[in-house]
C-alpha positions in Angstrom: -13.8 -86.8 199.0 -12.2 -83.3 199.1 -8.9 -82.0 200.0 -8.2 -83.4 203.1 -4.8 -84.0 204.9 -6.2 -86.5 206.9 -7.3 -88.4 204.0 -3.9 -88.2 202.4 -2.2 -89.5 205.2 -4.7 -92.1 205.4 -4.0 -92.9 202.0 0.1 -92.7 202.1 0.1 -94.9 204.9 -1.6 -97.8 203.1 1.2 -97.3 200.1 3.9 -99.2 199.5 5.9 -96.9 197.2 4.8 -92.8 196.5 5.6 -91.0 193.4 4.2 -87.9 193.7 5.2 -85.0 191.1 4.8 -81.1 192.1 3.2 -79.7 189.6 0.3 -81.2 190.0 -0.5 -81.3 193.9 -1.0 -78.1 196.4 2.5 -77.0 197.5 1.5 -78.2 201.3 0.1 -81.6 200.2 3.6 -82.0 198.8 5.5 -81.6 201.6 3.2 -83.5 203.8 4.2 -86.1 201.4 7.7 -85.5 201.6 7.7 -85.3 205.5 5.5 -88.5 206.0 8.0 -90.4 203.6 11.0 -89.2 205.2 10.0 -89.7 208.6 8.3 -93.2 208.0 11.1 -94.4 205.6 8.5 -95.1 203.2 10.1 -95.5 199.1 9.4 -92.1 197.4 10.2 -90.8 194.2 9.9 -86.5 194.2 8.8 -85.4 190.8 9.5 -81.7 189.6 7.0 -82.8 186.3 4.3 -84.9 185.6 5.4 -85.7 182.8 5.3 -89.5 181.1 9.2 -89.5 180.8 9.4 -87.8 184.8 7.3 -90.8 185.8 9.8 -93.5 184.4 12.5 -91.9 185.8 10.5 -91.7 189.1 9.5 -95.5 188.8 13.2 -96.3 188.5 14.8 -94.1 190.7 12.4 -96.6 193.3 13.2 -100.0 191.2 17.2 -99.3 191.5 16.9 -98.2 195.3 13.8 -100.3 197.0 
């Protein structure tokens, strides 16, 4: 397994949607994620928490724009 950025971006380009929170992901895994979204135009809901309520939000934020 491991922490490979390969295996994220394997991983994010078999997604559909990506929620992915901050506090609970290396800083540069995050903005891998962010940059592969943006420049893809893949859905993506930015978290600051990963918290329950956070993750509803997040989920909605993508229901109301996707």
């Amino acid at each position: 397994r491991g922490d490979s950025i390969e295996r994220l971006y394997a991983l994010l380009a078999q997604a559909d949607m990506v929620i992915c929170p901050i506090d609970c992901v290396r800083h540069d895994f995050f903005f891998a994620v962010k940059h592969f979204c943006q420049y893809t135009k893949k859905p993506c809901a930015l978290l600051d928490r990963s918290e329950i309520n956070t993750f509803c939000t997040g989920i909605q934020v993508l229901m109301t724009k996707y």
